[in-house]
Structure formats: structure tokens, C-alpha cells
N, C-alpha and C positions, 0 to 999 in steps of 0.2 A: 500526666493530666494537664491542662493546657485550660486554663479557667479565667475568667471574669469574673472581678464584683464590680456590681452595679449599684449605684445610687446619686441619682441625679438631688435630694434635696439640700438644705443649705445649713439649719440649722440644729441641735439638738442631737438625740438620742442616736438619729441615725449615720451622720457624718463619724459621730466619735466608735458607733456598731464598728462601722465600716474599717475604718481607720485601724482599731486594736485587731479585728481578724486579719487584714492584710497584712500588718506586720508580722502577726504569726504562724498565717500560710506561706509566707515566704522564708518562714523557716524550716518546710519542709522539703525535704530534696528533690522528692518526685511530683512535685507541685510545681508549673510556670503560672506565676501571678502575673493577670494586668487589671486597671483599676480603670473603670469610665464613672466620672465622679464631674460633679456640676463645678465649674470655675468661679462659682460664687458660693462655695462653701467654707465656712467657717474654718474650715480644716483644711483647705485646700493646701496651702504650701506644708505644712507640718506632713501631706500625703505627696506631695514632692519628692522630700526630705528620703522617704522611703527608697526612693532609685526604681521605682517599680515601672512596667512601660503602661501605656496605656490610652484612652480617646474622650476627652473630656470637653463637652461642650460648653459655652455661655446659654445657662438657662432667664435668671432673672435677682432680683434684689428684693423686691416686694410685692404685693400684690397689683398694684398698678403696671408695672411692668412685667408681672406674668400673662394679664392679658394682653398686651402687647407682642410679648414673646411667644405664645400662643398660635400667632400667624405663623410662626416659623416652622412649625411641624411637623409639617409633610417636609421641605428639607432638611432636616434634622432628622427623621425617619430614614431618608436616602443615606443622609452620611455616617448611621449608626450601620444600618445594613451594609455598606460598601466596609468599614471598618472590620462588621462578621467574618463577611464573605471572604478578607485577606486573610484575616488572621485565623480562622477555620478552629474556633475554640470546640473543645468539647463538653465543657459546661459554661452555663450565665448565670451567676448565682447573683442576686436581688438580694441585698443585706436589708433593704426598711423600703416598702413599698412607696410609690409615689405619684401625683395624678398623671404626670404621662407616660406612663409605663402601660397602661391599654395601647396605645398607638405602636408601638415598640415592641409587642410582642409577635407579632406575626414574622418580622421578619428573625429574630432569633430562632424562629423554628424552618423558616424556607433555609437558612442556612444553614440549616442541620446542626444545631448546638442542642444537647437539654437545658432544662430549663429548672433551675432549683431555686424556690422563695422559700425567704424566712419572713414568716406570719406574727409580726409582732401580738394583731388584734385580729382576732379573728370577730369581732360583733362592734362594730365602731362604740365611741363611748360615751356617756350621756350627754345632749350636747350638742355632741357633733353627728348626732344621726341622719344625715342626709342620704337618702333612698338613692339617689343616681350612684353617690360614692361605695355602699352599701355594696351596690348591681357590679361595680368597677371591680373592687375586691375579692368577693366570688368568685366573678369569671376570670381575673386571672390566677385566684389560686387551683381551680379545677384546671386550668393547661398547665399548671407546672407538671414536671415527673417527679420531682418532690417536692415537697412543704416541709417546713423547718420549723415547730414552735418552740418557746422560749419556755411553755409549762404546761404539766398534763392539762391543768384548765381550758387553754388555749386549745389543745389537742381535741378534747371532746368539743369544747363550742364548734371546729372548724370540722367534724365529723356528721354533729348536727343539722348544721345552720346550713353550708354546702354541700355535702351528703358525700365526703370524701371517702376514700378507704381507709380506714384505722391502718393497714400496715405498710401506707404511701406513706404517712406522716411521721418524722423524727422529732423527737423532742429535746433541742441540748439546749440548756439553760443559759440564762443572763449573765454575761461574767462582768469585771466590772469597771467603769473610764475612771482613771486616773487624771486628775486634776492635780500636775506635782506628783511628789515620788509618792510610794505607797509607805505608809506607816508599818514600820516592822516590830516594835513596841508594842506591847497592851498597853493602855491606857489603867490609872487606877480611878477611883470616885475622888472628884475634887473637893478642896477645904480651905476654907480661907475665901471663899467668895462663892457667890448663889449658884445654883446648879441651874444650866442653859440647855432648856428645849429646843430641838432644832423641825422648823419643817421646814421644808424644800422643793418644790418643782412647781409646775405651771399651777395657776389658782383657777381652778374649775371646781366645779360644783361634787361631783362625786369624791376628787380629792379630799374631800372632809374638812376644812379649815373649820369651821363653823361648831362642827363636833368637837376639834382638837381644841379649841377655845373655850365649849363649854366644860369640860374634863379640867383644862388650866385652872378654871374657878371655882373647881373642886379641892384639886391639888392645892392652892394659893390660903385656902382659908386656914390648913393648916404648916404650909407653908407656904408665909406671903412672900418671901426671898425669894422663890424660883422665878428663874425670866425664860421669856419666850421668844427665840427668833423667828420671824416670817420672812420665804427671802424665793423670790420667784414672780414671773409674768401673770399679768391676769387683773380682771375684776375684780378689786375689792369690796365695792359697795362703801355707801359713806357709812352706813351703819356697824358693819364688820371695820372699816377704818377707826370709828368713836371708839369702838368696844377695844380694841388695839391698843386707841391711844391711851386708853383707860388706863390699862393693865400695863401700862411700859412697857409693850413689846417693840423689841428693834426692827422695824420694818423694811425690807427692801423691796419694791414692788416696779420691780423691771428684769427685763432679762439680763442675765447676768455673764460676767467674762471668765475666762479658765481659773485666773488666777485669784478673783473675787471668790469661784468657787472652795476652791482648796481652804482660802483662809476662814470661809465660814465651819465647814466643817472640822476645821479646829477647833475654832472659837465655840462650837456646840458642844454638848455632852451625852446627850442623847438623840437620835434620831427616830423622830416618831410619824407613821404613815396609818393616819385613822379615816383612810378611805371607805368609802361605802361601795364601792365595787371595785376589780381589778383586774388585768390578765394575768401582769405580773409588773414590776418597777425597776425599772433602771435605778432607780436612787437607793433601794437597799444595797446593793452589791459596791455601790460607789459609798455609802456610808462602813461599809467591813473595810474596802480600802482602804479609808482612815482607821481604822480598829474600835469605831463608834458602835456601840449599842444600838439594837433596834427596838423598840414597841410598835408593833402589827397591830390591827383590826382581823380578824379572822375571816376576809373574804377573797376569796378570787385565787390567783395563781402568790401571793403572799403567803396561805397557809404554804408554801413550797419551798419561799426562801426564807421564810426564818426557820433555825431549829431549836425549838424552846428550851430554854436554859442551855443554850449552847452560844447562838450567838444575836439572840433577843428573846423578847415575850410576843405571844399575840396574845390580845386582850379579850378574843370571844367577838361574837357580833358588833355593829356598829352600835356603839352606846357608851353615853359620856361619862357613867362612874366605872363599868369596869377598866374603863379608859383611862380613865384616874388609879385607880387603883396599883394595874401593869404600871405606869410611871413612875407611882407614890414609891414599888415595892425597889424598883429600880435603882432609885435616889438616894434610898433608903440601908443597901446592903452594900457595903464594901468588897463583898466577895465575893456574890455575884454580878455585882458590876465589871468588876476586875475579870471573872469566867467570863462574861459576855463580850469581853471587849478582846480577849485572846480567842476566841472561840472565833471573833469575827472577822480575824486577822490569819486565820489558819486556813478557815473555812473561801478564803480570795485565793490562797495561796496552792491551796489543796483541790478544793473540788470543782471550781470556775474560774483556774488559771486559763488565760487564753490561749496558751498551746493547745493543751488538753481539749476545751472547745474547737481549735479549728482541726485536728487530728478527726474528733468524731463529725463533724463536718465536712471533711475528705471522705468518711466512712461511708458518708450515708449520701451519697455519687456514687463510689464505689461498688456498693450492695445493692444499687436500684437496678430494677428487674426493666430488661429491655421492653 
């Protein structure tokens, strides 16, 4: 098989997607890997590094110069297509969807390649609900030959919402980016200094910080010791900043680099995601990498990756005592911390090791019905 991954964007979730499957499709024998990946990706030379061949345009650095870069696209369409047409792949698999990826799909299919996307979101997320991007989505996940979700959640929204075939669509789960090596260690419950909440990833409104904070001020009154890290891009708001600063939480409120990452989720001791909606989170799977405990909110593609008393809690619906509660019960027990944190270190190693991912992602090429 004779494949492409694709993904032209720069930052985040899906440079690091991109990156861990490539290194571990190219550990399989009857796989020829090439990679067309943006030259202004975060990951760019560490995907270098890989030896792998591949056609990697200059897309952009910010939004200012993406509409400028923008003019470029009809040549940039010519030299994607002339790149197909050489190399005569037989699949283009789309690792995290991206906005010029409508333009670019026609010619992957005049030059006879299929066409397989992995569907992070299938219903954009609150927010970010822009109807044109919505329309962009759909249509191209109805041309793929397959869709690839990350959780049955995903699965059914993208069954509903675009009116797919249930048994077009595979579902292999989020495995997880390594920031630094992987902890092979459990973790036990800390002593000798305050027990550290960790949350982590972009600060949007769904994300829940706001819940996570009032839950803290439940936990707090009975133990005022525990601190809270905040560490990710986004709107704070001055008044989420006061209530922060109130509460001595260690705030970091920018986007952050590999190695910033790794040492916070040391420095944490829990990791707690009390979102009010979800597909599913990249940041659980990266917190088992460290062998970090999780607390869920019981929505979304979440009920999937944590498995209770194994290698976190979900707390039930969005709400701020049972929220307290999962944390309190956490904090609380030496040995279920200790199961949660080996539970969570097994469960990277075992069931979203990324061979194992890109194995069942060879599968499901393979098994697509002409």
C-alpha cells in the first residue's frame, strides 16, 4: 500500500496526530509512507527527522498571512495534483482536517487515489459554530471512502448530522503525544506538600474552567492546601483572572512549548477535564502518558476514555459538587490513586499504543469495500 498523510495545519493536536501515526506506519513493512505536511509546522523538522519522502508546501504563520497565502491556491492545487499524479498513491489519508482541504479534494480523486479522513469533530464546537465551515466539513467527509472517528460519540454525531453509513465509518481511538519520554512508573499520592490540580488545553467556554473553579471552592474549604494549575491559550476574562488570582492558582495563559508541556504535567497530580461537551480529548491520553490520574465530567466521547476506577473517575453530569466530590475522593485515597495512576500507564501502553492504532488504520483501507 502506497499512502499519504495529509495535514497541512501548524499547530496543536494535529501536527503531533500526524507525526506519532507516521512514525508508526512506517513501521509496518507493507506500508510505503509519504507525508505532505505544512512547512510551518510546529513539528516540521522533528517530521524530517523521520526519513520519510514526501511534498510539503509553505502554507502560512498567522492569520494575516493566511489570507494572503490564500491567493496562492489554485497553484498550490496544480502542484498538489502534479505531486498525485507522480506518485500514483493509493490512499490520502487526512490525519486532522483543515480549511484548504475543500480545494484539494477533487484532484486526489481525478488521480485515482482513495480518500480516507479522520473526523476529529464531527458538529464543530461551541464557539466555533461557523455555518460556511460546518457546510466545508460535511462535504468533505461524505467524499471520503472512509471516515476514521476517534469515539463512538463522534461516530453516531457524524451518522446523524451528515447522514453517513454506519459501516463506512471506523472508529480507532486517541492514543497519546508524548511531551518527553513516557512515564513507566505509577505515580503514588503525594505527602509533604499540597496536592496540584492540573487543567490543560485551549480556554474555551465548553472546556469548563469556570465549573473546574467552582468545584476548587468546594474542595478548598475543606482543604484550603490544594492548588490549582491553569495552563493553556485562551480568554480569561478579568473576572475568571481575579477569582484565579484569589485562589493562588499558578496561571499560565499562552500557548505553550513541548517541553513547558512535559514539566507541567509532572508538576500536576491530577488531571481534571470538567467539560461541558466533548468528542473526545487529546489531553486524556497525554495525561496516562505521564501515569496522571484523571477526573471526567460524564459527557461526550470522555465517557470512552476514562475507565472508572481504572485509570480515572468521571464525575456524572457537568456540576460543580459532584465535581468536588471525584477530586476530593481522589486526593483522598492512597490506593486508588496509586490503581489510577498504574491503570493509566497500562492503559497508553496496552490499548492506544500507536502501532496498534496505526495497524487498525491500515485495516480499515484494507477492508473498504470498492
Amino acid at each position: 500500500m502506497k499512502l499519504l498523510l495529509w495535514h497541512w495545519g501548524r499547530r496543536g493536536g494535529g501536527p503531533m496526530y500526524t507525526y506519532e501515526m507516521a512514525k508508526a506506519l512506517a513501521q509496518i513493512p507493507s506500508v510505503e509512507v509519504h507525508l505532505s505536511l505544512s512547512r510551518q509546522s510546529e513539528l516540521w523538522e522533528d517530521s524530517q527527522k523521520l526519513g520519510l519522502p514526501g511534498w510539503s508546501p509553505d502554507t502560512y504563520t498567522n492569520s494575516l498571512t493566511a489570507i494572503w497565502s490564500s491567493i496562492k491556491l489554485p497553484s498550490l492545487r496544480t502542484e498538489f495534483s502534479a505531486y498525485l499524479r507522480r506518485e500514483r498513491f493509493d490512499w490520502v489519508c487526512c490525519t486532522m482536517t483543515h480549511i484548504w482541504n475543500p480545494f484539494m479534494l477533487r484532484k486526489i480523486n481525478q488521480n485515482r487515489a482513495r480518500y480516507l479522513m479522520v473526523l476529529h469533530d464531527a458538529l464543530l464546537h461551541p464557539g466555533e459554530r461557523y455555518f460556511l465551515r460546518a457546510q466545508m466539513l460535511a462535504a468533505e467527509a461524505r467524499r471520503a471512502d472512509v471516515v476514521v472517528t476517534l469515539s463512538e460519540y463522534v461516530r453516531a454525531q457524524a451518522v446523524t448530522a451528515f447522514g453517513l453509513d454506519p459501516a463506512a465509518i471506523r472508529v480507532i481511538p486517541h492514543g497519546p503525544f508524548f511531551y518527553g519520554e513516557p512515564k513507566t512508573e505509577p505515580r503514588v499520592l503525594p505527602t509533604g506538600r499540597p496536592f496540584r490540580v492540573l487543567f490543560f488545553g485551549r480556554i474555551l467556554a465548553y472546556k469548563g474552567l469556570g465549573l473546574l473553579m467552582e468545584a476548587m471552592r468546594l474542595v478548598r474549604r475543606e482543604f484550603p492546601e490544594v492548588e490549582l494549575i491553569v495552563a493553556g491559550q485562551g480568554r480569561l476574562g478579568a473576572e475568571n483572572q481575579a477569582a484565579l488570582q484569589q485562589m493562588g492558582a499558578k496561571v499560565t495563559n499562552r500557548w505553550l512549548e513541548g517541553e513547558e508541556v512535559a514539566g507541567l504535567f509532572q508538576e500536576g497530580d491530577l488531571l481534571v477535564a470538567p467539560y461541558t461537551s466533548a468528542s473526545q480529548s487529546g489531553v486524556l491520553p497525554l495525561a496516562y502518558a505521564h501515569a496522571l490520574p484523571v477526573v471526567a465530567t460524564q459527557v461526550g466521547g470522555l465517557q470512552e476514555q476514562v475507565i472508572p476506577g481504572q485509570t480515572g473517575l468521571l464525575s456524572g453530569p457537568p456540576e460543580a459538587a459532584s465535581l468536588a466530590r471525584a477530586i476530593t475522593r481522589v486526593m483522598t485515597d492512597p490506593e486508588l490513586y496509586a490503581r489510577l495512576s498504574a491503570g493509566a500507564r497500562d492503559y497508553v501502553a496496552q490499548s492506544v499504543a500507536w502501532p496498534t492504532l496505526a495497524r487498525q488504520l491500515v485495516s480499515a483501507m484494507e477492508e473498504a469495500p470498492r
